[in-house]
Structure formats: C-alpha cells, structure tokens
MARDREN-63258 format. One record per residue (C-alpha): residue in one letter; x, y, z. Coordinates in steps of 0.5 Angstrom, whole numbers, padded with zeros to 4 digits, always signed. Layout:
BEGIN
AXYZ;...
END
This chain:
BEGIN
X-0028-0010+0101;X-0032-0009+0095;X-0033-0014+0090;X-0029-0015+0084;X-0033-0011+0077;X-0036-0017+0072;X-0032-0017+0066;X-0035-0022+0063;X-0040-0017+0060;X-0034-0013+0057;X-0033-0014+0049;X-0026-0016+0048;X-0025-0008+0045;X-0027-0005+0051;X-0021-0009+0054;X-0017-0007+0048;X-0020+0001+0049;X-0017+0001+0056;X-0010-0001+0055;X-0006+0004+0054;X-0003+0009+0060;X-0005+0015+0057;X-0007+0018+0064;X-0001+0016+0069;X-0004+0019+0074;X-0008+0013+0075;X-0003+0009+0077;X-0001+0013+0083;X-0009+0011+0084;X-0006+0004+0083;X-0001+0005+0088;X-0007+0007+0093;X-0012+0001+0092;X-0005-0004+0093;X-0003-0002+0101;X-0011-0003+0102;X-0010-0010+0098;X-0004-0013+0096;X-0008-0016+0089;X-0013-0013+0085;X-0017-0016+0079;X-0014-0015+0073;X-0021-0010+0071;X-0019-0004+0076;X-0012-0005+0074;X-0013-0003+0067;X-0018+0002+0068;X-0013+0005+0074;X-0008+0004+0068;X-0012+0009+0063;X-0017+0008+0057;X-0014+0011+0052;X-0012+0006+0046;X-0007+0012+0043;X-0004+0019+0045;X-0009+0023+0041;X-0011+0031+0040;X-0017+0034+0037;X-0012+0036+0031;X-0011+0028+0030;X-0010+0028+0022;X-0015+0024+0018;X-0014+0018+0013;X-0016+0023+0008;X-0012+0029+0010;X-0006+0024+0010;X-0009+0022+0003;X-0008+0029-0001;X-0001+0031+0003;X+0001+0024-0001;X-0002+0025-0008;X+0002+0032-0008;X+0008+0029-0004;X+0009+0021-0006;X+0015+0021-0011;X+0013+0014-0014;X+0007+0017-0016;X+0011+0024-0019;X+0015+0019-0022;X+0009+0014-0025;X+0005+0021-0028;X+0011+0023-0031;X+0013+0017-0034;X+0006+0018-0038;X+0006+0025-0039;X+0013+0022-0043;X+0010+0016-0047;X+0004+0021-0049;X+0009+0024-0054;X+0009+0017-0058;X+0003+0018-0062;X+0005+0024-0065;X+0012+0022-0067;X+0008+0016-0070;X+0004+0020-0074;X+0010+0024-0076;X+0012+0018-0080;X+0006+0019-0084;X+0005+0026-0086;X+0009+0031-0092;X+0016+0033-0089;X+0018+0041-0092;X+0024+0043-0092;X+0028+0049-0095;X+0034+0049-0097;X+0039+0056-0099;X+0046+0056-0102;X+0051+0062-0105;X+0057+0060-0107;X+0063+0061-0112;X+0067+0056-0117;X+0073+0057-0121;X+0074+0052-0126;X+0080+0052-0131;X+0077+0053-0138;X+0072+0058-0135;X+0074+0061-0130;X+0071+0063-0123;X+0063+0065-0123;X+0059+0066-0118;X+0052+0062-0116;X+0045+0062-0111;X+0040+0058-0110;X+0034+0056-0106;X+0030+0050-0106;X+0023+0049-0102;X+0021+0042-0102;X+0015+0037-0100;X+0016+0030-0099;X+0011+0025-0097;X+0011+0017-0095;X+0005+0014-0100;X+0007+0006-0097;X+0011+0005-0091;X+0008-0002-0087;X+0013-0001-0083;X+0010+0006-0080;X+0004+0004-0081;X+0004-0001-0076;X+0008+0003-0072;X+0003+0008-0071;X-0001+0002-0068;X+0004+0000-0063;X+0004+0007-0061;X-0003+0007-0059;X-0003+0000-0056;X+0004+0002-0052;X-0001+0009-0050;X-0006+0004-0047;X-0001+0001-0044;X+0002+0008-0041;X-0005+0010-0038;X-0006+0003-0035;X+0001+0004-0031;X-0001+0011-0029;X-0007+0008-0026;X-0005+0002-0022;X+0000+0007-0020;X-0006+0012-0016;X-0009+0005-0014;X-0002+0003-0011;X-0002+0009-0008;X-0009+0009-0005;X-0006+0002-0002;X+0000+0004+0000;X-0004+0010+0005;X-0008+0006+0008;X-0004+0000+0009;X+0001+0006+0012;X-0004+0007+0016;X-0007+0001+0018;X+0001+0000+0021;X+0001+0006+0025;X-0006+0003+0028;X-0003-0004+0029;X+0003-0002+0033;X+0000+0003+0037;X-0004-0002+0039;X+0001-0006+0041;X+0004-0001+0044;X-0002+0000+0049;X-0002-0007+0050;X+0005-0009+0051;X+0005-0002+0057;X-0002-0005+0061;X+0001-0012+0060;X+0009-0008+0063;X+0005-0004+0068;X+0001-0010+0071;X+0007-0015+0071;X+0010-0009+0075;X+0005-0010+0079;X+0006-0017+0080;X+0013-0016+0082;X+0011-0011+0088;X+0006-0015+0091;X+0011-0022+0090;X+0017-0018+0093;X+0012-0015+0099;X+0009-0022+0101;X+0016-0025+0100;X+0018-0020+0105;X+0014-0023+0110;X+0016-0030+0109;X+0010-0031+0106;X+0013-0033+0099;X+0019-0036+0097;X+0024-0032+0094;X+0024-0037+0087;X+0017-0032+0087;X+0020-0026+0087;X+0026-0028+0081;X+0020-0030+0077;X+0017-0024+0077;X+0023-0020+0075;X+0024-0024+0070;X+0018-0023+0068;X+0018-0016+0068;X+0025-0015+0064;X+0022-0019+0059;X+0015-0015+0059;X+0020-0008+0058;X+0024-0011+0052;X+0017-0012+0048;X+0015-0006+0050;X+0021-0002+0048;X+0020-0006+0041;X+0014-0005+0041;X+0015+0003+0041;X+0020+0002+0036;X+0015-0001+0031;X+0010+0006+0032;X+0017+0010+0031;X+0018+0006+0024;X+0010+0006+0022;X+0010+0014+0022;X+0016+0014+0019;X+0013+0011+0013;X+0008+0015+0013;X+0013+0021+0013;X+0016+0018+0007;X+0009+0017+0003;X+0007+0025+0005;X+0014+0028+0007;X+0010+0031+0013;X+0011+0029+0020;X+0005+0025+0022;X+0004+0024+0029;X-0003+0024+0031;X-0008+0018+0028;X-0015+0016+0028;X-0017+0010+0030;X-0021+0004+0028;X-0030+0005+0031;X-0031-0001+0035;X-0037-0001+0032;X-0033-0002+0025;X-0037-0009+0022;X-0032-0015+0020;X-0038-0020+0018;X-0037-0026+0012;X-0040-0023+0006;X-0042-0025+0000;X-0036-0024-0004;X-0032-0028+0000;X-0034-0034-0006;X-0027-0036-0009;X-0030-0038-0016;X-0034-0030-0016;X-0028-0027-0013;X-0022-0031-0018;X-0027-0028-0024;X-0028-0021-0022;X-0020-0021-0021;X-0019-0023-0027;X-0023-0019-0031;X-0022-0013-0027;X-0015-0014-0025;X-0010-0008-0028;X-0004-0012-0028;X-0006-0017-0033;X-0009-0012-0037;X-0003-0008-0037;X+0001-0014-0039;X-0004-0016-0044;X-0003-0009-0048;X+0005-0010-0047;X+0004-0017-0051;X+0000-0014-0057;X+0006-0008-0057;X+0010-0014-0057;X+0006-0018-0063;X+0006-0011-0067;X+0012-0012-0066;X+0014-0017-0070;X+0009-0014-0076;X+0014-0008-0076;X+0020-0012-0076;X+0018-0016-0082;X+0016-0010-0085;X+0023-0008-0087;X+0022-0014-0092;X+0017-0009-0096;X+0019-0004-0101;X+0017+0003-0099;X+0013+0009-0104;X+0015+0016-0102;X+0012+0023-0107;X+0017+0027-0108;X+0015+0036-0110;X+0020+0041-0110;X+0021+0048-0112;X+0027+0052-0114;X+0030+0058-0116;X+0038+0058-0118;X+0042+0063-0121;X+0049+0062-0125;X+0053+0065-0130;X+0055+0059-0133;X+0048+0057-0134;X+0041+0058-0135;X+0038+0062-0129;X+0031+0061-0127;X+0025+0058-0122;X+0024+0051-0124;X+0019+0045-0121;X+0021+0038-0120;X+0015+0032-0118;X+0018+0025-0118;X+0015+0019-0115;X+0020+0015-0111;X+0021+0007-0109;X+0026+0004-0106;X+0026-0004-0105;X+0030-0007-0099;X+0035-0013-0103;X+0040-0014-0097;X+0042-0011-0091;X+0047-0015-0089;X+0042-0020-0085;X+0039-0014-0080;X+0032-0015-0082;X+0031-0023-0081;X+0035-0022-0074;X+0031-0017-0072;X+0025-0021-0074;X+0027-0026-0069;X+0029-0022-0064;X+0021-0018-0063;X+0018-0026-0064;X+0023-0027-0057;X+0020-0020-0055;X+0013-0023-0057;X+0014-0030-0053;X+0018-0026-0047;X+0011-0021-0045;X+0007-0028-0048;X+0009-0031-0041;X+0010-0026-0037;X+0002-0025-0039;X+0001-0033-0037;X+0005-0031-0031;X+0001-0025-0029;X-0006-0029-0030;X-0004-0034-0025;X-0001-0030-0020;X-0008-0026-0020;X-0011-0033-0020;X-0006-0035-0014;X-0006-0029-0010;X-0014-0028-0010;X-0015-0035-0007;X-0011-0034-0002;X-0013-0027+0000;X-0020-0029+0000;X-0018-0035+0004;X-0014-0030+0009;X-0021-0025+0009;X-0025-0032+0012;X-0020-0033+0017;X-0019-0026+0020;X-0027-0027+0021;X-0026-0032+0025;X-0021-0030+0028;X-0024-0024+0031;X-0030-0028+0033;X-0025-0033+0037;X-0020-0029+0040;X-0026-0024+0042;X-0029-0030+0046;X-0021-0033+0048;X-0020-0026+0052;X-0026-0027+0056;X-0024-0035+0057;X-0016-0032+0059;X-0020-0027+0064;X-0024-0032+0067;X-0017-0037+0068;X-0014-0031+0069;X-0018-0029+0075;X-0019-0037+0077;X-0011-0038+0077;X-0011-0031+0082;X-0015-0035+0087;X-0011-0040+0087;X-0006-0038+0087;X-0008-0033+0094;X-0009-0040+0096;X-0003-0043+0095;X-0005-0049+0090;X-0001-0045+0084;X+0004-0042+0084;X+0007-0034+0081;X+0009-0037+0074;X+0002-0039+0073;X-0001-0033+0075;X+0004-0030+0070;X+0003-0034+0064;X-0005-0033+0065;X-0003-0026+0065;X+0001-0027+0058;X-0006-0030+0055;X-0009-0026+0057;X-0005-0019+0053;X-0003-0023+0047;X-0009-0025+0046;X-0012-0018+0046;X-0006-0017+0041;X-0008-0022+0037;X-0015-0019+0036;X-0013-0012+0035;X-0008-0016+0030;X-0014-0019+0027;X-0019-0014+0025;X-0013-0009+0022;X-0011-0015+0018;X-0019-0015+0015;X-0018-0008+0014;X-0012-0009+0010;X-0014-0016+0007;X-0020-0012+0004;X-0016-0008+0002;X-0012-0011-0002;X-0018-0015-0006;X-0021-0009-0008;X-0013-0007-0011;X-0013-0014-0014;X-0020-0013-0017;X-0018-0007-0020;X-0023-0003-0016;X-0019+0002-0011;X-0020+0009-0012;X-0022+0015-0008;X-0028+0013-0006;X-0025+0007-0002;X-0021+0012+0003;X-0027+0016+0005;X-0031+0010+0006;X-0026+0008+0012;X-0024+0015+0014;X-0032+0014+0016;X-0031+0009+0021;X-0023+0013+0024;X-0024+0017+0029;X-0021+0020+0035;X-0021+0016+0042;X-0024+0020+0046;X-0030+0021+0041;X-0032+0014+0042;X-0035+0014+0048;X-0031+0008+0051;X-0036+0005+0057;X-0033+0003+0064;X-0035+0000+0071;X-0033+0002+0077;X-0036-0001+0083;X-0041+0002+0088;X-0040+0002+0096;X-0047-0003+0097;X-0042-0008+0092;X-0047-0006+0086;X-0043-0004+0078;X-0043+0004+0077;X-0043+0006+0069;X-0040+0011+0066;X-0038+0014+0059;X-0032+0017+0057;X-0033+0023+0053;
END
C-alpha cells in the first residue's frame, strides 16, 4: 500500500485550485481506488475530484473586455452622461441673461374712428434691449459655473462608480465560483464518506448511528451546494445587468497575486488622502457654494435693475405723419413691493444653504468613518490570509489524525466529518478573504478619489485563465517516493 502524499507541502491555493469537479471522470477513478481501500486521504480525493477552480474555455472574457461592454451598455453611467450633457446648457443660458436681446416686430392693421373715419395702417420695429445692471444675473452666471463644476464631478464619480461596480461584479463571480468548487469537493467527499460508513456497517463493522450521520451530513453538504450554484447564477447576473451581455466564462485570480501589508495602510495618510481627493466631499462642496450663490441671488431681488433700450421704426398712417424714426431710452426699474416674495425667497436659499452645509459636514464624516474602517478591514484581510493559510494545513493535519482514529476505533464518523467540515470551510474562508482584499482595495482608491482605467488593467494583469497557471500536483510512485507534475 502506498503512502498517503505529503500535503503539508502544498500552500492552501493549491487546496483551493484542486477543488472543483471540473473532470468527473476522475471519480470513477475514486470509485476504483476505494474496492482496493475503503479510506483514502483527503489529497488524492481531491485530486481524483478534479483541479480546476472554474469550468473555463480559452475564450474566458477578461476584466477589461467586461469592462468596455459596460462602459457602452451600463444605463446609470448613460444616464449620468446625459445628465451632464444637460446641466452643460446652463452657462449659456446665464449668459444669456447679460447680453442684447433683438427682437422684430410687423403689424397692418385697419381703424375706424367715428369723426375720421376708417384708415389703414403698417409698421415695423426692430429693437435692442440691453441689461446694464442686474445683480441678480450676474450672480446667476456664477452659480452656473459653480453648479458646471458640480456636473462634471457627478460625471466622474459616476465613471468611477462604474469601474467599482465591474470589478466588485466581477470579483463576485470569482468569490461564488469558488465556493461552489469547494462546496462540490466537500459534497463529493462526504459522499464518499457515507459509501465507505454504509460499507463497513454492512459488515457489522460500525453501527448504524455511523451511517445516519453521514447521511445527514451528506443532505446538509448538497443544500450548500445547491446555494452555492445559486449564488454563481446571481453573481453573472449582475454582470449581465452592467454589459447587457450574457457573461459566462471569467478569469481568475494568479496565485502568485500579492496580498501584503503596504504602507498606505496608516489610518491618519489614508483619512488625509480621502479627504482631499475624495469626490463626493468635493461634490458636496460645489453644491454648498451654489447654494451660498444662492442666497446672494435671492437678496438680490431687492436691488433695482438698469436696462438701455435702442429702436427703430417705420409706421405709415394716413391720419398722421409717415415716416422712419429711432428711440434710445435709459430704463430703471426699482423693486418696492411684491408682496413679501423677495424676503421668502431669502430665506428660503439661506435654508437651501444650511441644508448642503450639512450635507457637507456629513459627507466629510462618513468619508472619514468610511476610510477608517476600510483600511482597518484591508489589515484584517492580511491577516486573515496569513491564518487561514496555516489553519488548512492545521485542519489537514487534524484531519488526517481524526482518520486515524477513527480506522482505530478511538473516534467516532461525527469527528471525522467535522474535521472534514474544517477543513472546506476554512478553504472557503481563505479564498473569502484574498477576494475581500481585492475588493477592499478597491474600494479605498474609489473612496481616495483615485480610480480609473488604469486600476482595471492592473487587476486584469493578475486574472488568468485556470488552466494557464500551471497548478502543481503530487501523485505517489510505486517505490512510495512523491511524483510531480504541472498541469497546463
């Protein structure tokens, strides 16, 4: 009997990389392996189960092909670009309110008056009219710019929400395929489980209660599994909704992908950076200083307004003179009462103003509070790597021990399922944890202001198909010596 391969020299992604039953005919391997010996170690059953984290294809699309079908597909980001194409109008329309206005006017016409009779009459007037002072559009034109600025920083926290969202979408995909895979090898090992319990209570090796624990076991394993399939089928349909395009095939994360404490991890840099870059706090910054505008535009329905007034005419009637003529006045008009409009819309834009003020205060502090704790959960997901990388090894070794005893008689199958339950959880909890760094990271950079295009690419660097990673396997030799081979 050949001895069981040395898993302790395995990093827990290549437990993770060897989950999935990608190649179901490497059960019927299993199967085989089993009437020579009812139990075997947990690393040939799970290279017998396969070594492919996801069912991919040399066509898998890229994070940067998912990428560019949103940007042409994604109706929020559609919607926000139209959003800015409209609020682009409203400096022009301010300016408007500052330059000549010309207009023409024609008119023919018939009177009949009792002592002179009826006549007939034409005319036409071409006239110019030009605001000299108006505070309130002066001031308008300010806002405009201000609420310009504001437009354009909404356009961009938009393209940035939407890098985010892909990536996040994407990472999805990755996070429930992989506990898919995990959720199947841990299904089709307590199977195995179960088959070897029935077998050894068929001899009146074990009792019965063995079996029926198993069982349960078993039903509770292709439960997860079914929610686990249910999740991968969410998680692309997010994705269709960002690309309006049925994605199917993803690539996934390189082991060799670095998740390392860096230095931008200190809360105070992080908070500061947020803070100064972050584009919500700028957006809500540019709304408060509309809103301040504001106030000046509305206090401004108190001030007179000056208006130069050019014309020229020609009218023909027969009761009087015919001829061409020119006008030029000078016009002021001198608000005195509007029935108390002016004043409530004075107040009304210093309520406007306290309103964005606050919503100001409250963007700065949920920046603040939002980038504590995401460099705080980037800290923790370090960690967690670091630990559940050595806790699958522990669980494989307590794993391996409980076998024992359990071949012995010293412990009984619920042990050895539950040591069993370790180990796949805490190879889900592991692959959790480097997607959650991704995506924290992420994050952070959206929060710092600093997301783009760039970002994608980067990650894109580190996705690649499966089968391209060159996922290393042992088998055992006949002389009892470990074997190696690469994948490709």
């Amino acid at each position: 009997m050949s001895p069981a391969p040395q898993m302790a020299t395995l990093s827990a992604l290549d437990y993770i990389y060897r989950l999935s039953p990608r190649n179901w005919r490497g059960i019927a391997n299993c199967r085989q392996e089993r009437n020579k010996r009812m139990h075997k170690p947990l690393a040939i059953s799970l290279l017998c189960a396969g070594l492919s984290l996801h069912t991919l294809s040399a066509q898998a699309e890229s994070l940067i092909e998912v990428y560019e079908m949103a940007l042409k597909q994604d109706p929020q980001l559609r919607s926000a670009e139209a959003e800015r194409q409209a609020s682009a109008e409203i400096i022009p329309q301010r300016k408007a309110d500052l330059l000549p206005n010309i207009n023409g006017t024609a008119g023919i016409g018939n009177a009949d008056y009792d002592r002179a009779g009826d006549f007939d009459f034409k005319n036409y007037e071409l006239s110019l009219t030009q605001p000299l002072f108006n505070r309130s559009s002066w001031y308008a034109l300010k806002q405009g710019k201000i609420e310009d600025q504001a437009a354009a920083i909404k356009l961009e926290i938009a393209r940035q929400d939407l890098i985010s969202r892909v990536i996040t979408a994407y990472i999805e995909v990755l996070r429930s395929k992989s506990q898919l895979s995990a959720t199947e090898a841990e299904e089709a090992a307590i199977k195995r489980r179960l088959e070897q319990a029935q077998a050894q209570y068929d001899v009146g090796l074990v009792a019965v209660t063995d079996v029926e624990e198993a069982k349960a076991s078993y039903q509770r394993a292709q439960v997860a599994r079914i929610q686990a399939a249910n999740a991968v089928d969410t998680s692309l349909e997010a994705l269709e909704r960002l690309t309006n395009t049925v994605v199917t095939q993803v690539n996934d994360l390189k082991k060799s992908y670095s998740i390392t404490d860096t230095d931008y991890l200190s809360l105070d840099d992080g908070v500061d950076k947020s803070i100064r870059n972050n584009l919500n706090i700028a957006y809500a910054d540019t709304n408060y200083r509309a809103a301040k505008m504001g106030v000046t535009i509305s206090e401004s329905g108190h001030y007179p307004t000056v208006g130069l007034n050019l014309s020229h005419g020609y009218t023909k009637n027969e009761s009087t003179i015919d001829g061409d003529y020119n006008k030029i006045s000078l016009s002021v008009s001198v608000p005195l009462y509007s029935g108390g409009a002016v004043s409530s819309k004075v107040r009304q834009a210093y309520a406007t103003a306290n309103q964005y003020e606050a919503d100001y205060d409250d963007a700065l502090r949920e920046i603040r509070q939002q980038t504590r704790t995401l460099l705080r959960n980037l800290q923790t997901n370090v960690a967690t790597v670091t630990a559940q990388d050595l806790t699958i090894k522990a669980s494989d070794t307590a794993l391996k021990a409980t076998e024992a005893g359990y071949e012995v008689g010293t412990r009984n199958v619920v042990d050895v399922l539950d040591a069993e339950q370790n180990l796949y959880q805490s190879i889900r909890d592991y692959a959790n944890a480097r997607y959650d760094y991704v995506a924290n990271q992420v994050k952070l950079k959206q929060l710092q202001g600093a997301l783009s295009v760039s970002d994608i690419r980067e990650l894109d660097g580190w996705l690649t198909p499966l089968s391209e990673q060159g996922v290393e396997k042992k088998s055992t030799g006949k002389n009892g010596t470990d074997k190696k081979s690469k994948k490709q």
